[in-house]
py3Dmol code that shows the C-alpha trace and the ligand (Angstrom):
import py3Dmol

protein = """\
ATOM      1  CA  UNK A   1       0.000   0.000   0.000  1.00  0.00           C
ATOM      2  CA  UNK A   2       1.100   3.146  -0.764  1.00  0.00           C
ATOM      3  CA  UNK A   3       2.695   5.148   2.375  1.00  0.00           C
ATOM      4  CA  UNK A   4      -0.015   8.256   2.810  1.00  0.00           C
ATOM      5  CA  UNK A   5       0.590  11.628   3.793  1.00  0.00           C
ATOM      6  CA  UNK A   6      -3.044  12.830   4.634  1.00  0.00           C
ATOM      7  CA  UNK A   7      -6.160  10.866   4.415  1.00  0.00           C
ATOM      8  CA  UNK A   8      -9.408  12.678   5.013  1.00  0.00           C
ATOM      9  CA  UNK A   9     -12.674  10.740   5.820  1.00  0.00           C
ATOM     10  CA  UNK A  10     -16.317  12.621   5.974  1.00  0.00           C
ATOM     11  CA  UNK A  11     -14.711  15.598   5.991  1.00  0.00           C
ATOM     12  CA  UNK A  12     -15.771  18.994   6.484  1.00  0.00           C
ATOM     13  CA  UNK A  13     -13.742  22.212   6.567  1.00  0.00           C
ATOM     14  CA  UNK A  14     -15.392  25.763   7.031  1.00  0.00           C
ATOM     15  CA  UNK A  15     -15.129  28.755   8.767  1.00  0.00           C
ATOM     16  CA  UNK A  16     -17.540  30.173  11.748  1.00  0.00           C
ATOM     17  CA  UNK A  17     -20.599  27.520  10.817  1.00  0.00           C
ATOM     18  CA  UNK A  18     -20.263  28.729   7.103  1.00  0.00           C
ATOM     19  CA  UNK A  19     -18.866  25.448   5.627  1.00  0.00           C
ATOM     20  CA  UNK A  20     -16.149  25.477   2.701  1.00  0.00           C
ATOM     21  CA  UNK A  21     -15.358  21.719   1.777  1.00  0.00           C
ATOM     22  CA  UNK A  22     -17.140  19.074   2.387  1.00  0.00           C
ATOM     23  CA  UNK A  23     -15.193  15.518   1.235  1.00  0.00           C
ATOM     24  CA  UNK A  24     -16.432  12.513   1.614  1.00  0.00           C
ATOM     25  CA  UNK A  25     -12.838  10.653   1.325  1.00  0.00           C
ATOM     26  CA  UNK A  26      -9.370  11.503   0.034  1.00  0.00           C
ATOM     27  CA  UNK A  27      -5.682  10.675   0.465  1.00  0.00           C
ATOM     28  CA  UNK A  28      -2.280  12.235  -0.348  1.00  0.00           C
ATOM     29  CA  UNK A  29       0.718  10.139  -1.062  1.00  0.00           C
ATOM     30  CA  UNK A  30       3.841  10.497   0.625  1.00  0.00           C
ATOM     31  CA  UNK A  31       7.410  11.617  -0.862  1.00  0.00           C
ATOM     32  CA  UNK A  32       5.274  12.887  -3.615  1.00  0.00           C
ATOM     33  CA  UNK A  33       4.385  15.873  -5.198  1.00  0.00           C
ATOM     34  CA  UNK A  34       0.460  16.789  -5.266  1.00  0.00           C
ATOM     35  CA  UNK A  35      -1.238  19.410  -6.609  1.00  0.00           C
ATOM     36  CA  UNK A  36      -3.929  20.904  -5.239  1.00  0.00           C
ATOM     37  CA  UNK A  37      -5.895  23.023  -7.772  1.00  0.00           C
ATOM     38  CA  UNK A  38      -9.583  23.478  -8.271  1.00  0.00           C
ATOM     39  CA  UNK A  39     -11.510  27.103  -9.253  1.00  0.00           C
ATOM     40  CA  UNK A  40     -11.388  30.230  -7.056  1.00  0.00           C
ATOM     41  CA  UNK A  41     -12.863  29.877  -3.623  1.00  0.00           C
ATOM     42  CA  UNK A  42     -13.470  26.248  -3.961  1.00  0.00           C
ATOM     43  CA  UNK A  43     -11.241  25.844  -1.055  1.00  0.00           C
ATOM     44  CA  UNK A  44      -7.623  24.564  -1.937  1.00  0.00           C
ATOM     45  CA  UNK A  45      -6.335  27.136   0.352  1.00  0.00           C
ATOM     46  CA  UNK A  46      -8.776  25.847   3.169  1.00  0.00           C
ATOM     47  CA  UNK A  47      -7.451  22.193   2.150  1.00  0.00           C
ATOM     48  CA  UNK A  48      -3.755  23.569   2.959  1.00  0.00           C
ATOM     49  CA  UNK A  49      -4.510  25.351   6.026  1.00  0.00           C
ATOM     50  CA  UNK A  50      -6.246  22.367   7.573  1.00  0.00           C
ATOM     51  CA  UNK A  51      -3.531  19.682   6.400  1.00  0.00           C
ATOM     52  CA  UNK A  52      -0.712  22.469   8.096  1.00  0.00           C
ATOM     53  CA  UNK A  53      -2.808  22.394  11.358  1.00  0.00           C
ATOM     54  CA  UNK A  54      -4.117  25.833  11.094  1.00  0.00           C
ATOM     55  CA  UNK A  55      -7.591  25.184  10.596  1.00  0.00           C
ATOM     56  CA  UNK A  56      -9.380  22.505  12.912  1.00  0.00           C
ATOM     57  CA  UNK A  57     -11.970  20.463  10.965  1.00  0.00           C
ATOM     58  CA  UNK A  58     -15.881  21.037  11.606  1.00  0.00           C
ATOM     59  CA  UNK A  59     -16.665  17.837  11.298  1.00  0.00           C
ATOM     60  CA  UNK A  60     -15.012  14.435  10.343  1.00  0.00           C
ATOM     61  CA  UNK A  61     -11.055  12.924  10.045  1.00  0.00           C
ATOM     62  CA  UNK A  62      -7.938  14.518   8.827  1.00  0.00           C
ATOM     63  CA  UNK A  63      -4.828  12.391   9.407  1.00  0.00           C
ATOM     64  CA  UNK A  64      -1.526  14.140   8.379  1.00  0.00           C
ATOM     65  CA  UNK A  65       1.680  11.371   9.260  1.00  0.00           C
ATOM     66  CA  UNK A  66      -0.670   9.489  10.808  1.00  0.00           C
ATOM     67  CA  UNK A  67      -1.718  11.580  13.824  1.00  0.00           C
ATOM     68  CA  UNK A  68      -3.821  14.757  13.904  1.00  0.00           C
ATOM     69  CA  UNK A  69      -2.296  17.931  12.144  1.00  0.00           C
ATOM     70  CA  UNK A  70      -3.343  20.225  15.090  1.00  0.00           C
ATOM     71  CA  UNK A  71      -1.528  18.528  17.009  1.00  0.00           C
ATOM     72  CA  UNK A  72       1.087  20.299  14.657  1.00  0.00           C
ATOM     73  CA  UNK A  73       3.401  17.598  13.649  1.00  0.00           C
ATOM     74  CA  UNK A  74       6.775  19.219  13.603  1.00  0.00           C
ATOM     75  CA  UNK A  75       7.204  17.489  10.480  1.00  0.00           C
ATOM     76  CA  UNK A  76       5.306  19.546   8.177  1.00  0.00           C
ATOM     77  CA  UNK A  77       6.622  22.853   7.565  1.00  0.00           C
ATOM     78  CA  UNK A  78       3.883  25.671   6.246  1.00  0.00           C
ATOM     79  CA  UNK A  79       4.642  28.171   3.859  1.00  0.00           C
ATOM     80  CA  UNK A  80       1.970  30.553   3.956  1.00  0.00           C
ATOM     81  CA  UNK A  81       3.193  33.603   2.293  1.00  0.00           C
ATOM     82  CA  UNK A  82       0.229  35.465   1.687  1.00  0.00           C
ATOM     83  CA  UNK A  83      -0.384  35.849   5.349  1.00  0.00           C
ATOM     84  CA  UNK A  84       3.294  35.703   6.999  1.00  0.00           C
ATOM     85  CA  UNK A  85       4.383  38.843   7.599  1.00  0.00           C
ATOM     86  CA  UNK A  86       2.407  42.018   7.258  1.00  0.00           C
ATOM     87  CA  UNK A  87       3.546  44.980   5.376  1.00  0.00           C
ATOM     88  CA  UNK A  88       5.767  47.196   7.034  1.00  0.00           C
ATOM     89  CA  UNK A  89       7.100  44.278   9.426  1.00  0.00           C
ATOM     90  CA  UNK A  90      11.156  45.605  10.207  1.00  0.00           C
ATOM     91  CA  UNK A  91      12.509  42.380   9.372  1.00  0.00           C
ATOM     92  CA  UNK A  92      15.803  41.582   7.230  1.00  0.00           C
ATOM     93  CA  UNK A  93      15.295  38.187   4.897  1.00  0.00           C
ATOM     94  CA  UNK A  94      17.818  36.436   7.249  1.00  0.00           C
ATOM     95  CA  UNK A  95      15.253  36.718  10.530  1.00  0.00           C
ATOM     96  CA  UNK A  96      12.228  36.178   8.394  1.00  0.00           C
ATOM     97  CA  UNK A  97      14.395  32.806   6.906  1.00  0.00           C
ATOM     98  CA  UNK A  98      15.333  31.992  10.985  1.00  0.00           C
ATOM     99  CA  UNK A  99      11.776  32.409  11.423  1.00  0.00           C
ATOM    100  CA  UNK A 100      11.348  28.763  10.026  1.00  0.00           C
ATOM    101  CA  UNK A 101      13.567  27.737  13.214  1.00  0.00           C
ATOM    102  CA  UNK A 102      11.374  28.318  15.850  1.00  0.00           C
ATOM    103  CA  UNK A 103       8.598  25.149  15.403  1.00  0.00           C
ATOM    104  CA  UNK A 104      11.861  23.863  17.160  1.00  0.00           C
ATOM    105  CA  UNK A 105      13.198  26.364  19.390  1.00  0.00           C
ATOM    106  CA  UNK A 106      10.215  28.030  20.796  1.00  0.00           C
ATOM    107  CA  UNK A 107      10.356  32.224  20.302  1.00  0.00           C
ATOM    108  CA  UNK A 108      12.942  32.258  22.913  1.00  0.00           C
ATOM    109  CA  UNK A 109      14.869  29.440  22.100  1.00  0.00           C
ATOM    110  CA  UNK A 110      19.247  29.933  20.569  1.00  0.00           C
ATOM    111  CA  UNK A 111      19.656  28.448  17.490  1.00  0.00           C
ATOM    112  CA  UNK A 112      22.847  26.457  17.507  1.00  0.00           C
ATOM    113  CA  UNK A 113      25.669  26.933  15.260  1.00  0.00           C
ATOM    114  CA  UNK A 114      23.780  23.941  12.954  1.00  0.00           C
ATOM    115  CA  UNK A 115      20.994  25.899  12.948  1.00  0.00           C
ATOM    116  CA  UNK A 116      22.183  29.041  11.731  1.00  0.00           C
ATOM    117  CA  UNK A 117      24.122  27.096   9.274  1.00  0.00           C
ATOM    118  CA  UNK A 118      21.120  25.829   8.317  1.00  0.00           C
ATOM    119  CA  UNK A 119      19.171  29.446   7.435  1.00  0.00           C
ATOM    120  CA  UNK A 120      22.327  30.163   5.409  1.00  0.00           C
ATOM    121  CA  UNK A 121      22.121  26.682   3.546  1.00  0.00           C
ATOM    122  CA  UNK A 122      18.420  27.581   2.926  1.00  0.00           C
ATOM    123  CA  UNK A 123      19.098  30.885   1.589  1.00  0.00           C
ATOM    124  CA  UNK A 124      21.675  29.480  -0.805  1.00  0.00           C
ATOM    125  CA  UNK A 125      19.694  26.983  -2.025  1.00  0.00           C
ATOM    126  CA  UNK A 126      16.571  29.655  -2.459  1.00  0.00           C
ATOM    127  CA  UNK A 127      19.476  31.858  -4.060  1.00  0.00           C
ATOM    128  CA  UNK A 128      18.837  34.757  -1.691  1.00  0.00           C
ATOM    129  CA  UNK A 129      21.746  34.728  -0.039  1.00  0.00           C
ATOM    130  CA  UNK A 130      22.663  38.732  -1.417  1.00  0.00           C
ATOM    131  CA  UNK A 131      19.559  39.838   0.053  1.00  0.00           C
ATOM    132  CA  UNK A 132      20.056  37.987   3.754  1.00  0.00           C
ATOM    133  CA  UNK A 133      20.117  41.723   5.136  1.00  0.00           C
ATOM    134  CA  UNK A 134      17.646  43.728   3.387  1.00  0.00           C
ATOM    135  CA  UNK A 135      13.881  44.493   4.705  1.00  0.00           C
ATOM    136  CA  UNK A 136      11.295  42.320   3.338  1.00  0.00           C
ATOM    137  CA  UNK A 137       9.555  45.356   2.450  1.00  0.00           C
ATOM    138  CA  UNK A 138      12.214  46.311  -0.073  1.00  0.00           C
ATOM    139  CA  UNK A 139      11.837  43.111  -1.982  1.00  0.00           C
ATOM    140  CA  UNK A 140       9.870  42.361  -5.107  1.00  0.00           C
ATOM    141  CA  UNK A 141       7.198  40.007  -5.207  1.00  0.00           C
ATOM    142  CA  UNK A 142       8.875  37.092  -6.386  1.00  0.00           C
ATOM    143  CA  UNK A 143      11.922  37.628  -4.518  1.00  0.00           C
ATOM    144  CA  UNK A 144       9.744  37.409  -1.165  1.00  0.00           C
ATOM    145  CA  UNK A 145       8.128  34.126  -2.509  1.00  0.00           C
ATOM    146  CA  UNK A 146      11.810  32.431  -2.747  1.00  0.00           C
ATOM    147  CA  UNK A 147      12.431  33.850   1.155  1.00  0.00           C
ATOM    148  CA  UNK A 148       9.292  32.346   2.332  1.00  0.00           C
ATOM    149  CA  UNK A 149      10.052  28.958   0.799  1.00  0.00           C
ATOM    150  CA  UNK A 150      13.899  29.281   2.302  1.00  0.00           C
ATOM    151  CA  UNK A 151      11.687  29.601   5.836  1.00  0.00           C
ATOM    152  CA  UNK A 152       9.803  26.539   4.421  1.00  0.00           C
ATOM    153  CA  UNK A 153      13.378  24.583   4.192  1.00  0.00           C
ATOM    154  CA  UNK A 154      14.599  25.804   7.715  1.00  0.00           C
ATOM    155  CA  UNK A 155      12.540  24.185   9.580  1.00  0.00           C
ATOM    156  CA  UNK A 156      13.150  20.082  10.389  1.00  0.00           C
ATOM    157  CA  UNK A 157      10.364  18.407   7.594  1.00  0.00           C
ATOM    158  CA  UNK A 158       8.873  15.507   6.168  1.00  0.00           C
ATOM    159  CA  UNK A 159       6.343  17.594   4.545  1.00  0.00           C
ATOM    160  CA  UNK A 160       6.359  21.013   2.668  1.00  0.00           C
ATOM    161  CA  UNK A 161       3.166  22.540   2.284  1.00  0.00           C
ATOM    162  CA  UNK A 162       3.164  25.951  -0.833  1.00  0.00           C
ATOM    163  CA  UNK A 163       0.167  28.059  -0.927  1.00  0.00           C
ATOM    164  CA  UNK A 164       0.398  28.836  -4.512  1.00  0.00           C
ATOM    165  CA  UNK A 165       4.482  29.221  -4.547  1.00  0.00           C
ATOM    166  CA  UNK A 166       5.067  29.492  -8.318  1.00  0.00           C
ATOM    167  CA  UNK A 167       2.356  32.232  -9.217  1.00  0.00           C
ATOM    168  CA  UNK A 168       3.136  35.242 -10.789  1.00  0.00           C
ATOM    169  CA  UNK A 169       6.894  34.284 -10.726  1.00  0.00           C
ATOM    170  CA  UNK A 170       9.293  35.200 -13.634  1.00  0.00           C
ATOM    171  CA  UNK A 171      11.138  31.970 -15.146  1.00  0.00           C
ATOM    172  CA  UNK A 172      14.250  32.476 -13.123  1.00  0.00           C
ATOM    173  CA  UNK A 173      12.355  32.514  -9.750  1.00  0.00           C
ATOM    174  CA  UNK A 174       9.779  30.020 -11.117  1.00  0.00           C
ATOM    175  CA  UNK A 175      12.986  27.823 -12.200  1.00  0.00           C
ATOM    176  CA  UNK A 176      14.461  28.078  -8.342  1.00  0.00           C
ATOM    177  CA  UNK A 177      10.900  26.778  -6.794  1.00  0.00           C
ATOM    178  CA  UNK A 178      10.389  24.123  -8.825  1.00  0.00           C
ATOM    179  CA  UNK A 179      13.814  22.806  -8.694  1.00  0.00           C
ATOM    180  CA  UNK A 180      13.548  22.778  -5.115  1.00  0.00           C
ATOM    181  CA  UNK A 181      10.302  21.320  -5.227  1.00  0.00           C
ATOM    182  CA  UNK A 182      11.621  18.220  -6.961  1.00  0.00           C
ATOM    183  CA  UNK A 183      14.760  17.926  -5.047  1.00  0.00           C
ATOM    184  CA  UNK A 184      12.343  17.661  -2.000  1.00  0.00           C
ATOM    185  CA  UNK A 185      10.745  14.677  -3.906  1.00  0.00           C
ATOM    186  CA  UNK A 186      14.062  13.061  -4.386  1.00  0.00           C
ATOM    187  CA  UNK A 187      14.760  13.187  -0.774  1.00  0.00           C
ATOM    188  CA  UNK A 188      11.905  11.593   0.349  1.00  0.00           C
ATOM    189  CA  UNK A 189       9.537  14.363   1.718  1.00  0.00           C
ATOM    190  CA  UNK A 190       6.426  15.192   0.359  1.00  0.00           C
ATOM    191  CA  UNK A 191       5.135  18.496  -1.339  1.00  0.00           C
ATOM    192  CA  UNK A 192       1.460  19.467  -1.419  1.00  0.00           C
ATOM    193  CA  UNK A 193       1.290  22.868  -3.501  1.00  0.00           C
ATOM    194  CA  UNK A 194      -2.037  24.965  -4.603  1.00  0.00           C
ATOM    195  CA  UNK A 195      -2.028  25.965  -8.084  1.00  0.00           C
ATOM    196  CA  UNK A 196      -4.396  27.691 -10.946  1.00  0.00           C
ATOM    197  CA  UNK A 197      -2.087  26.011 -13.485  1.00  0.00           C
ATOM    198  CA  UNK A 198      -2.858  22.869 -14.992  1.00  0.00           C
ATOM    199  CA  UNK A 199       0.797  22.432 -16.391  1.00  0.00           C
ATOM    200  CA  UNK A 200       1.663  22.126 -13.282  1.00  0.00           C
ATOM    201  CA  UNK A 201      -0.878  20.092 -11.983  1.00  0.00           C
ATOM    202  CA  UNK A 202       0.092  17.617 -14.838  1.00  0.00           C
ATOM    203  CA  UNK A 203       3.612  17.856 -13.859  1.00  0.00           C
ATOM    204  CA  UNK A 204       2.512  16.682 -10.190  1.00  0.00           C
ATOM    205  CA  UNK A 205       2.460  12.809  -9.190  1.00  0.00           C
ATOM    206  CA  UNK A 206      -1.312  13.377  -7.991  1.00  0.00           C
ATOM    207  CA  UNK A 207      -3.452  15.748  -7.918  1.00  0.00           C
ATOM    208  CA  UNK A 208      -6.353  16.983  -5.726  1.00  0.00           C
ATOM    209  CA  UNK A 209      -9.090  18.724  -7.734  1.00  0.00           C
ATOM    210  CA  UNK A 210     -11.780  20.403  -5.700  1.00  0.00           C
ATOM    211  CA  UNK A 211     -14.711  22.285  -5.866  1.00  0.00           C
ATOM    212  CA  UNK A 212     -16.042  22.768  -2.919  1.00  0.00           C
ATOM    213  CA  UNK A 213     -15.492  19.191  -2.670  1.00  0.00           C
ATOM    214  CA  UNK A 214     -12.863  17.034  -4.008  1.00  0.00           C
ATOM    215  CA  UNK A 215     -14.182  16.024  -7.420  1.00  0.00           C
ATOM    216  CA  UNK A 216     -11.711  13.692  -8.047  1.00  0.00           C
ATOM    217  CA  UNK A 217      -7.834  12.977  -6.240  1.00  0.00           C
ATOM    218  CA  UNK A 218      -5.469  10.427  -7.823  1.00  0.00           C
ATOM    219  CA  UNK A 219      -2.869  10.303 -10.714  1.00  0.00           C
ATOM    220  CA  UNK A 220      -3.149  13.225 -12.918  1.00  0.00           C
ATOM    221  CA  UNK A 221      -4.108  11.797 -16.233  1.00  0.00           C
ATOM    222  CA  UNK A 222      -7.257   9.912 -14.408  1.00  0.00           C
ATOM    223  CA  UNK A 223      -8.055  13.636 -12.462  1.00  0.00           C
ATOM    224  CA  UNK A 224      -7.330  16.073 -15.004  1.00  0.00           C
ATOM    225  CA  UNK A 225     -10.028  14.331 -17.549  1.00  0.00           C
ATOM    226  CA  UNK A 226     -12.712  16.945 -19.471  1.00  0.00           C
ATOM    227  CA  UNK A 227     -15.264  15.662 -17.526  1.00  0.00           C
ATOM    228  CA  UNK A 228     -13.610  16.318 -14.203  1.00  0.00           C
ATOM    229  CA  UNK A 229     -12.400  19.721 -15.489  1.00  0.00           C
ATOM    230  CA  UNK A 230     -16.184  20.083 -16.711  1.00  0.00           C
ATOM    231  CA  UNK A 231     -17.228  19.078 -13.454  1.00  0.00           C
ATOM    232  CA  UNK A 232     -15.222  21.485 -11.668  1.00  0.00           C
ATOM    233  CA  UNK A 233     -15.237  24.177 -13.462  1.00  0.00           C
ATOM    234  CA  UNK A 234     -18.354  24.428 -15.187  1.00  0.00           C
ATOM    235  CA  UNK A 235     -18.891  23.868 -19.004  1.00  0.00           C
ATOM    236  CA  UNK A 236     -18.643  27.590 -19.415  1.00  0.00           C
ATOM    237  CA  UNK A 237     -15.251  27.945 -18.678  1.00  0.00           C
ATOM    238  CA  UNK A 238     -13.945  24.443 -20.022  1.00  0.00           C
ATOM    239  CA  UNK A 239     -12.383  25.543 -23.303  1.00  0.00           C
ATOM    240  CA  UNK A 240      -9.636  27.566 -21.365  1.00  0.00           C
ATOM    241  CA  UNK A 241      -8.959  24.510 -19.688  1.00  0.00           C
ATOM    242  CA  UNK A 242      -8.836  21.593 -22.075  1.00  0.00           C
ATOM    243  CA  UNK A 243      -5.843  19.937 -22.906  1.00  0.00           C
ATOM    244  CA  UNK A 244      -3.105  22.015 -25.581  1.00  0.00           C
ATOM    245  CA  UNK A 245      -4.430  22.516 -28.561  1.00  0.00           C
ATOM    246  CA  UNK A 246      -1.683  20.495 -30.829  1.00  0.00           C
ATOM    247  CA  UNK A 247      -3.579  17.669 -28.564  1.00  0.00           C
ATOM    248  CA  UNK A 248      -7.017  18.506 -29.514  1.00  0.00           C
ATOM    249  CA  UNK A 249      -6.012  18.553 -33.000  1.00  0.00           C
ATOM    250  CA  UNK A 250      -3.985  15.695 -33.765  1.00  0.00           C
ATOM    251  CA  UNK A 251      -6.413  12.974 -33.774  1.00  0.00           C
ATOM    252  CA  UNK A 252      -3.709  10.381 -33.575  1.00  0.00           C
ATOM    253  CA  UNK A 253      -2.758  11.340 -30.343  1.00  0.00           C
ATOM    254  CA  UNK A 254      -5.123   8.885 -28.000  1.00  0.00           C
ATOM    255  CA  UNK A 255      -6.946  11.767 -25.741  1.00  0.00           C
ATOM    256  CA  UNK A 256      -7.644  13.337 -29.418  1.00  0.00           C
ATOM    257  CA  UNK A 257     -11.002  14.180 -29.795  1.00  0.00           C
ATOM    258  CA  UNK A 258     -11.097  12.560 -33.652  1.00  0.00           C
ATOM    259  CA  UNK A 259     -13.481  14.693 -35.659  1.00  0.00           C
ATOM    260  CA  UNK A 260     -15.513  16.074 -32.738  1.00  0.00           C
ATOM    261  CA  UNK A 261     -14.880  19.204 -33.573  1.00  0.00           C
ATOM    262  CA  UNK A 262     -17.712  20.704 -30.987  1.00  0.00           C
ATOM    263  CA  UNK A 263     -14.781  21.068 -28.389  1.00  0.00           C
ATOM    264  CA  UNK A 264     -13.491  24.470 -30.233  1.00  0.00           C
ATOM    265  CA  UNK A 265     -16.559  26.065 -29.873  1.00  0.00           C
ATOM    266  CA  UNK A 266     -16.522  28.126 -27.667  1.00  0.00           C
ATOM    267  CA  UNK A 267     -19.575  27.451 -25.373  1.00  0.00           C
ATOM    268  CA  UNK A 268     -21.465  30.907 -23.484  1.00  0.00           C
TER     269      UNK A 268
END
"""
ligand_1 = """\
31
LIG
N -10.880 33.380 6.744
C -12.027 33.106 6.126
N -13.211 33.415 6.695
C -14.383 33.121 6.095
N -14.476 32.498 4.896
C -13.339 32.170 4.278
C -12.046 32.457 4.851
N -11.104 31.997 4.013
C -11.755 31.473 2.948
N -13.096 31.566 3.114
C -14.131 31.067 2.202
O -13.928 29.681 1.996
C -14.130 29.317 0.638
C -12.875 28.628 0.115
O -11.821 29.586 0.106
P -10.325 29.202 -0.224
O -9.487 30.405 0.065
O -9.972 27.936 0.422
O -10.418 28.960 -1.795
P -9.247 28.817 -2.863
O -9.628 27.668 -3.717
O -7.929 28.766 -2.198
O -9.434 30.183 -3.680
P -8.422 31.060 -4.571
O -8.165 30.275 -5.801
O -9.249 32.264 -4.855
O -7.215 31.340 -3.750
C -14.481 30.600 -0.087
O -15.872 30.656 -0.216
C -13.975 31.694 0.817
O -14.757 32.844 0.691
"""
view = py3Dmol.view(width=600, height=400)
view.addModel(protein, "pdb")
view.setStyle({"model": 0}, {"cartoon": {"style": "trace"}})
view.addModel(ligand_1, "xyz")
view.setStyle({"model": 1}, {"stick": {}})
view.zoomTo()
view.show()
């Protein structure tokens, strides 16, 4: 059987009584990548939050390692970076990377020499080791992104959890993220990312598609089907969706659609 990261049973997720996923059953591999994607607001971010502890279930089971996330498993390491630090926080990149120390230490806790060498390793890796003492707040988007994964890598892990870490990235910072990301892979841990893009939700080992539910959650080419898209989505929106176009013509190709050429009209 295949080792799982998460497993979810009858669950329900929701802020306040207002509920925001409701899944009857799903599971995430281990020392895999998955990729969580699904329409806005049909609650991949909700999803992340619960599987990094943050958000405690309304009803039903959410396993993470095999014990209960809010219990927060040291393991998984949370990279949230559209809430981390507010605007105007005074911190350099080499605190806000340290930051990713303190699961372990505690707020008051010294990091060792092997910890510190550990922020620096992270930075390298991240490649923002020339910006270790700038603010934050001078950064650019995309820069901030790579220090907020760097945190992710600080901290002791099994698991890295990225809200949506390669959006609106330029290909060298994209490049950087998803190198790491595989590397993680290759070491054993697992990475559970959001994403609007279905490249990259094809490039992942499984996918999670949701919509308020999860619609579907297994290997990509058995999630990412027109149906499940359809289903997701809504026929409305499908044709920005589909599969390439060289696909969609080439009716050699086995997900070809032959000479059903309804799929390039453009449904409204
Ligand atoms: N803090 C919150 N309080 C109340 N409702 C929330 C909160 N966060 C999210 N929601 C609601 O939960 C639902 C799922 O939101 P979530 O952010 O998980 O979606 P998402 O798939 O990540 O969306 P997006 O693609 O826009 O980032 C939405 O209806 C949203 O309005």
């Amino acid at each position: 059987m295949t080792e799982l990261l998460a497993e979810a049973v009858d669950l329900r997720l929701g802020y306040g009584n207002q509920v925001a996923v409701a899944a009857s059953r799903f599971t995430i591999p281990h020392r895999a990548v998955t990729a969580i994607i699904g329409p806005n607001g049909s609650g991949k971010s909700t999803v992340l939050n619960a599987l990094g502890g943050v958000l405690e279930p309304l009803a039903g089971r959410l396993t993470v390692l095999g014990g209960s996330p809010r219990v927060r498993p040291p393991k998984v390491s949370y990279v949230m970076q559209s809430l981390a630090f507010p605007a105007g926080t005074p911190i350099t990149v080499r605190e806000a990377v340290g930051m990713g120390l303190y699961p372990k230490l505690g707020w008051f806790g010294r990091p060792s020499a092997d910890d510190r060498a550990r922020v620096e390793r992270a930075m390298e890796r991240l490649g923002v080791t020339d910006l270790a003492d700038r603010h934050l707040d001078e950064l650019s988007g995309g820069q901030r992104q790579r220090v907020y994964v760097a945190q992710g890598m600080t901290q002791d892990h099994e698991a890295l959890l990225l809200d949506e870490p390669l959006t609106g990235l330029d290909i060298t910072s994209a490049r950087v993220i998803d190198q790491i990301i595989h590397t993680e892979r290759e070491r054993g841990h697992a990475v559970v990312l959001t994403t609007h893009d279905l490249d990259e939700a094809r490039a992942a080992d499984w996918v999670v598609l949701m919509a308020g539910r999860c619609v579907a959650a297994g290997p990509p080419a058995e999630v990412l089907t027109r149906e499940h898209l359809a289903d997701a989505y809504g026929l409305g929106s499908l044709h920005a969706h589909a599969p390439e176009p060289d696909v969609l013509d080439d009716p050699h190709k086995p997900d070809a659609p032959g000479h059903d050429h309804s799929r390039h009209q453009h449904p409204h």
